[in-house]
N, CA, C and O atoms as a DFTB+ gen file, in Angstrom:
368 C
 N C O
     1  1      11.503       5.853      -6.112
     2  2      12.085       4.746      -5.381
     3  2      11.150       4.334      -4.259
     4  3      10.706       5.252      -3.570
     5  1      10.708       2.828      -3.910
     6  2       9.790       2.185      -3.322
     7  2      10.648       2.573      -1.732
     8  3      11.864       2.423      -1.619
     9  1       9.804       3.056      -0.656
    10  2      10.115       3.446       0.354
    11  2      10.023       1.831       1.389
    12  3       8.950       1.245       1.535
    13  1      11.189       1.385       1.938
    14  2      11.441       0.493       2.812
    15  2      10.889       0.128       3.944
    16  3      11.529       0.832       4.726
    17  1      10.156      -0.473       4.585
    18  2       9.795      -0.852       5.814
    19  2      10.300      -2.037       6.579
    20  3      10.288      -3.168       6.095
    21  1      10.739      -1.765       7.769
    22  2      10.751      -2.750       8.547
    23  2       9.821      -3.576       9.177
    24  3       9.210      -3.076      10.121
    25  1       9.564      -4.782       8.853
    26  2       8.904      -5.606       9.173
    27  2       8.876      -6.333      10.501
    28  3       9.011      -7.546      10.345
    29  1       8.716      -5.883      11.988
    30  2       9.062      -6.804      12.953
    31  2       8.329      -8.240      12.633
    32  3       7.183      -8.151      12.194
    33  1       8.758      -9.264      12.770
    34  2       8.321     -10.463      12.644
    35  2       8.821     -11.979      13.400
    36  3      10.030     -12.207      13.355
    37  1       8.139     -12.765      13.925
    38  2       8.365     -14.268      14.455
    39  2       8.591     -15.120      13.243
    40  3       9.406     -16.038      13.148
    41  1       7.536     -14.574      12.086
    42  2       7.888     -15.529      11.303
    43  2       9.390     -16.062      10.106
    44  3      10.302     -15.276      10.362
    45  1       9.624     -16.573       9.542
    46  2      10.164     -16.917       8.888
    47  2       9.996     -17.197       7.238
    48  3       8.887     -17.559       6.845
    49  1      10.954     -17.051       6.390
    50  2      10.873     -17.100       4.856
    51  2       9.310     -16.389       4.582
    52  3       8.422     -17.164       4.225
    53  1       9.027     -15.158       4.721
    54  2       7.840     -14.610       4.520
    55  2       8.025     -13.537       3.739
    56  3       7.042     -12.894       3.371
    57  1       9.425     -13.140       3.329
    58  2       9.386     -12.175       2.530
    59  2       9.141     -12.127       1.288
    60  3       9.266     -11.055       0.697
    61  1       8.814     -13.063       0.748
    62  2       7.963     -13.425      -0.287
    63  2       6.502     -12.521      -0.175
    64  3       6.140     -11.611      -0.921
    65  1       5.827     -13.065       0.960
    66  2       4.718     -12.572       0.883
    67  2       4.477     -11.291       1.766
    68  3       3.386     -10.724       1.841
    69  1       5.596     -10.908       2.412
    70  2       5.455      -9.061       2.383
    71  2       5.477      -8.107       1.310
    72  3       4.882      -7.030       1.260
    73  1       6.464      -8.790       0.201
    74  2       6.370      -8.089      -1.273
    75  2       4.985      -8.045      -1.426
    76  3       4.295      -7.122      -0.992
    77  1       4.521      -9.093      -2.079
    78  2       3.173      -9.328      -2.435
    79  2       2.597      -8.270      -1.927
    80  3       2.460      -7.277      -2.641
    81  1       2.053      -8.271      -0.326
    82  2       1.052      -7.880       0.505
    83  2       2.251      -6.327       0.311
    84  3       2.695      -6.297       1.459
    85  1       2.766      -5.455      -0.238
    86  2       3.104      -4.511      -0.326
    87  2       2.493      -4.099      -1.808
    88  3       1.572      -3.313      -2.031
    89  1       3.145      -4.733      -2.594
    90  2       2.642      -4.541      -4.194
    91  2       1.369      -4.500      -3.982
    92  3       1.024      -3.347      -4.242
    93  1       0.044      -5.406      -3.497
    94  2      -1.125      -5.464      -3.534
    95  2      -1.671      -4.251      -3.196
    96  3      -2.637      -3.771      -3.790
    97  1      -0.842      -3.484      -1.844
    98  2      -1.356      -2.414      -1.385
    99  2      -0.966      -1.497      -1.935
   100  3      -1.839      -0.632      -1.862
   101  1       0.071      -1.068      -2.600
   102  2       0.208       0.177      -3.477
   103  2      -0.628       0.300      -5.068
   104  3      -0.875       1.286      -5.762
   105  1      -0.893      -1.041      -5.246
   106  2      -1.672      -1.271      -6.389
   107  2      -3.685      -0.634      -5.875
   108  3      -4.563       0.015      -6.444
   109  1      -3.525      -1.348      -4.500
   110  2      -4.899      -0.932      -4.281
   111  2      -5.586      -1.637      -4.604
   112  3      -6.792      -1.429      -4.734
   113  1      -4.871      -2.912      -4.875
   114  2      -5.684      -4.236      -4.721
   115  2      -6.317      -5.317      -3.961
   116  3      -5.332      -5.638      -3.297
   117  1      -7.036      -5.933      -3.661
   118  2      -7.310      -6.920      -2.927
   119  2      -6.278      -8.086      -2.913
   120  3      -5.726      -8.405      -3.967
   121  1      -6.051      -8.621      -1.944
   122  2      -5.240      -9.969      -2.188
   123  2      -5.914     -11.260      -1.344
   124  3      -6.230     -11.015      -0.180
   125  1      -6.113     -12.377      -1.763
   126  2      -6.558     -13.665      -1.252
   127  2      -5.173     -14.538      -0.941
   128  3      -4.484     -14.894      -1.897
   129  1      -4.806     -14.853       0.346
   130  2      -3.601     -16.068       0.686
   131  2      -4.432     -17.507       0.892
   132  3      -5.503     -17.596       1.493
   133  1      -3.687     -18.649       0.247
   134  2      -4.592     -19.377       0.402
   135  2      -3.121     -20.142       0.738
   136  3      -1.951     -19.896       0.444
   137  1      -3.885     -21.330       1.603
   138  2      -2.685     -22.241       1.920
   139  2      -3.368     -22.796       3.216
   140  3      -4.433     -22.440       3.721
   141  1      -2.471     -23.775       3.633
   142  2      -2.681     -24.976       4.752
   143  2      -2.996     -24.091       5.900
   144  3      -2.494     -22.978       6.055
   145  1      -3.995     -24.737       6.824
   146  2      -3.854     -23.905       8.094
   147  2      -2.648     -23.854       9.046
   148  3      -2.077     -24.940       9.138
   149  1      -2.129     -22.867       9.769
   150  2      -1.180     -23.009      10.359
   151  2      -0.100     -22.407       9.784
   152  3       0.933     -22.167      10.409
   153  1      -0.251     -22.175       8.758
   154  2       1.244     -21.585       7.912
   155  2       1.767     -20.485       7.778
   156  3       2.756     -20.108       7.149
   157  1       0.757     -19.790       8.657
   158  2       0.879     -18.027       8.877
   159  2       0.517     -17.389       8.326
   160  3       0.958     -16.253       8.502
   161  1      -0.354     -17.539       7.438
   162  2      -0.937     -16.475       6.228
   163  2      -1.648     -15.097       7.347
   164  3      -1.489     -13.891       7.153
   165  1      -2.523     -15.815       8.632
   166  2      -2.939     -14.494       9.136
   167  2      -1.795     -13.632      10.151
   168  3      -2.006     -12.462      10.471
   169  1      -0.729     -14.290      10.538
   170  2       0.201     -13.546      11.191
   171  2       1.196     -12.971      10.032
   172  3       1.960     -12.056      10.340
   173  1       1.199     -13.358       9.046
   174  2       2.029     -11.855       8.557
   175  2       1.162     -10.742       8.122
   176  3       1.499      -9.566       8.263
   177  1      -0.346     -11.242       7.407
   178  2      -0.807     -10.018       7.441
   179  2      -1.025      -8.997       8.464
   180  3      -1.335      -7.852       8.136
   181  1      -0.825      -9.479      10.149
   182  2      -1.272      -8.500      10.464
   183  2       0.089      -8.467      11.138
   184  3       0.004      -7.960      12.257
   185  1       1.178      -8.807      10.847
   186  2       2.409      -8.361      10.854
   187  2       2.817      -7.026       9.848
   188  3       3.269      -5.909      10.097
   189  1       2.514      -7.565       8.881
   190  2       2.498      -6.288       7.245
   191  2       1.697      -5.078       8.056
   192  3       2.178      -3.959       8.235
   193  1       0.447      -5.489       8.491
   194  2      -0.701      -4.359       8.964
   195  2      -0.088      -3.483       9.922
   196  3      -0.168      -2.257       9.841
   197  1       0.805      -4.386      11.246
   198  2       1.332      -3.588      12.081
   199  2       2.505      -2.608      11.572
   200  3       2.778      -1.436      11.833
   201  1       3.049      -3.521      10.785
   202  2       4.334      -2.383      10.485
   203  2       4.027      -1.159       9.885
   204  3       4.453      -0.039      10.165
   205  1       2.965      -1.630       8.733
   206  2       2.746      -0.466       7.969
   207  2       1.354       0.564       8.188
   208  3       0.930       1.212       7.232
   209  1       0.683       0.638       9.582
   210  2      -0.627       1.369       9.819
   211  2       0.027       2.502      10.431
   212  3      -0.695       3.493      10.317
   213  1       1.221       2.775      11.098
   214  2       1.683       3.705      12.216
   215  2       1.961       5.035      10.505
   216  3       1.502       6.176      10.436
   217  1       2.559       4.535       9.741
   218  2       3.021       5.339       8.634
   219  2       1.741       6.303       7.490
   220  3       1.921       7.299       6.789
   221  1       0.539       5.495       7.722
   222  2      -0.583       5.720       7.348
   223  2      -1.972       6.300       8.161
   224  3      -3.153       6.429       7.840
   225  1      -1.094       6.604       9.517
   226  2      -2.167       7.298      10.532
   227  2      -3.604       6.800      10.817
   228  3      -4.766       7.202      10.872
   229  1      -2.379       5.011      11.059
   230  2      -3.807       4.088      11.372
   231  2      -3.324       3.316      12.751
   232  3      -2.219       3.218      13.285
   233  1      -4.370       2.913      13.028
   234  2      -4.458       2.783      14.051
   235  2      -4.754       0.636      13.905
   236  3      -5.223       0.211      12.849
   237  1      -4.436      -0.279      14.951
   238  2      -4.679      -1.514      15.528
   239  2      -6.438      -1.561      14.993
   240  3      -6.819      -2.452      14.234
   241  1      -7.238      -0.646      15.432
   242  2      -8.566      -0.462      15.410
   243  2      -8.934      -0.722      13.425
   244  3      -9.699      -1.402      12.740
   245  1      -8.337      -0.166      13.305
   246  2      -8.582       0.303      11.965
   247  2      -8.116      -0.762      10.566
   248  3      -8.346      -0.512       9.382
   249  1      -7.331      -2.118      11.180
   250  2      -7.455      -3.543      10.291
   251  2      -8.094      -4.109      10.711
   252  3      -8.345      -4.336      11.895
   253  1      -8.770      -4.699       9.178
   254  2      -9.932      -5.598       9.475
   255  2      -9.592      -6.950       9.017
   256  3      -9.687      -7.034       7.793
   257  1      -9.220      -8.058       9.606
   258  2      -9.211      -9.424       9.119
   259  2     -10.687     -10.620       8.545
   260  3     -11.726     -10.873       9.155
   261  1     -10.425     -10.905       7.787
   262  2     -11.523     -12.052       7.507
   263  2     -11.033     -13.060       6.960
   264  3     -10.522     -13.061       5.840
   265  1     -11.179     -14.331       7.945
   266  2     -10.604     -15.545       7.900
   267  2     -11.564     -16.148       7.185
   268  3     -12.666     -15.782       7.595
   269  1     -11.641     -16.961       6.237
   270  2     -12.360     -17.651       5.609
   271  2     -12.059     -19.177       5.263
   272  3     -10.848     -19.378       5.172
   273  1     -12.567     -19.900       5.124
   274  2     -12.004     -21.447       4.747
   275  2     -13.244     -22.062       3.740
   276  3     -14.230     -21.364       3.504
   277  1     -13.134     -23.091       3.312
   278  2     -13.854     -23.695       2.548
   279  2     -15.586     -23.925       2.870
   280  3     -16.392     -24.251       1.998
   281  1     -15.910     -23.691       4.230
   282  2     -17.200     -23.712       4.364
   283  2     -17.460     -22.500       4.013
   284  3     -18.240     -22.365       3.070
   285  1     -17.100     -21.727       4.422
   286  2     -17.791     -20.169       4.323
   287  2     -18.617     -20.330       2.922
   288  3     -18.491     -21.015       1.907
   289  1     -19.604     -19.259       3.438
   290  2     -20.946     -18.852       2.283
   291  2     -21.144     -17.293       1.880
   292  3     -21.726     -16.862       2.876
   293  1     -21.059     -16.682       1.380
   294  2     -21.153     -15.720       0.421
   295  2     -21.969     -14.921       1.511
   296  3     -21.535     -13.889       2.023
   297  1     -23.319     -15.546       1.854
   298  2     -23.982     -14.934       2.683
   299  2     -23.973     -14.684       3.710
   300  3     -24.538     -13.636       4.026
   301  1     -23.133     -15.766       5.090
   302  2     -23.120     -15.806       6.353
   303  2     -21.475     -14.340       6.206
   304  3     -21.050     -13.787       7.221
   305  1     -21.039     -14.120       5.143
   306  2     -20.079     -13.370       5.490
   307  2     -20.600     -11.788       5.369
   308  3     -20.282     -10.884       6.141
   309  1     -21.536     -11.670       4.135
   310  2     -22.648     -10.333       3.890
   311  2     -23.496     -10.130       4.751
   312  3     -24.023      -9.017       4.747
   313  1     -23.990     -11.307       5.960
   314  2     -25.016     -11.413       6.840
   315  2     -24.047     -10.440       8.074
   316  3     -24.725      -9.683       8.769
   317  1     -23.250     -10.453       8.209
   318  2     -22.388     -10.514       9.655
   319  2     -21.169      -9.313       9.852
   320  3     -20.505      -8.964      10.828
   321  1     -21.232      -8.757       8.087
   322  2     -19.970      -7.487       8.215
   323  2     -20.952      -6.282       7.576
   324  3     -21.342      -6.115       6.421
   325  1     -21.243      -5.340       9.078
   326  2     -21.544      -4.005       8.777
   327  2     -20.400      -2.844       7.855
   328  3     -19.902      -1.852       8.387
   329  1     -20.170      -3.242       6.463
   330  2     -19.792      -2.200       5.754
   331  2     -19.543      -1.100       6.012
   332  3     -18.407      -0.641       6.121
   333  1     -21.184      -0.160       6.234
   334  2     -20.923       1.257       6.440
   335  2     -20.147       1.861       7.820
   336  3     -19.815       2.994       8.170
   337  1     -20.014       0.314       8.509
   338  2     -19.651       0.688      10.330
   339  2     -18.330       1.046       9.697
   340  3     -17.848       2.178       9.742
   341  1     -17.673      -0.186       8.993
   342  2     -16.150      -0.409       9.285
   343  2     -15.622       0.718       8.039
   344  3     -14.443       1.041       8.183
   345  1     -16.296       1.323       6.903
   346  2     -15.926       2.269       6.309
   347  2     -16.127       3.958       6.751
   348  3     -15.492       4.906       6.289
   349  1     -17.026       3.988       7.608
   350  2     -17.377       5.106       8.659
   351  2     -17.105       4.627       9.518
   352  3     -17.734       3.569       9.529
   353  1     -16.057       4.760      11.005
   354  2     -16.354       4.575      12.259
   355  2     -17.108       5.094      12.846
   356  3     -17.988       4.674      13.598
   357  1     -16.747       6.304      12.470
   358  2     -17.093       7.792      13.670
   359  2     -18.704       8.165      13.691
   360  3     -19.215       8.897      14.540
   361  1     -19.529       7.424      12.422
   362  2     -20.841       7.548      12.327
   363  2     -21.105       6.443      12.212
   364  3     -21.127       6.042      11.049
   365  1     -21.399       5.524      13.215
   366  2     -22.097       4.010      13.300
   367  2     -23.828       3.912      12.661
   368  3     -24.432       2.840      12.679
């Protein structure tokens, strides 16, 4: 049986996409939200993130967001995210 979380949240009709962003993470999948700016896609994830990092002995430090929109380039995003930092902290 799928273990329940409470979600504190501002937003509204989002439980749609707490399922999702739950399923994605027990799957161990990646997930892409795409939609209008403004519509909250990055405040529930890090609504989802807050609720569910305390249960996983994580920490605020320890989600990583990446906002992306239609300019972005493949490269300016590979140019600019140290990998081994954010998958090792403790050895920069």
């Amino acid at each position: 049986m799928a273990k329940k979380i409470n979600i504190d949240s501002n937003l509204t009709k989002k439980g749609e996409v707490f399922r999702i962003l739950a399923l994605a993470e027990s799957l161990n999948t990646p997930i892409l939200l795409i939609g209008d700016p403004g519509t909250g896609k990055t405040a529930a994830v890090l609504d989802y993130a807050k609720a569910t990092s305390g249960a996983q002995g994580l920490g605020p430090k320890d989600v990583f967001v990446l906002e992306t929109d239609e300019g972005t380039k493949a490269a300016a995003v590979k140019g600019n995210i140290n990998m081994a930092k954010l998958v090792d902290p403790i050895n920069p």
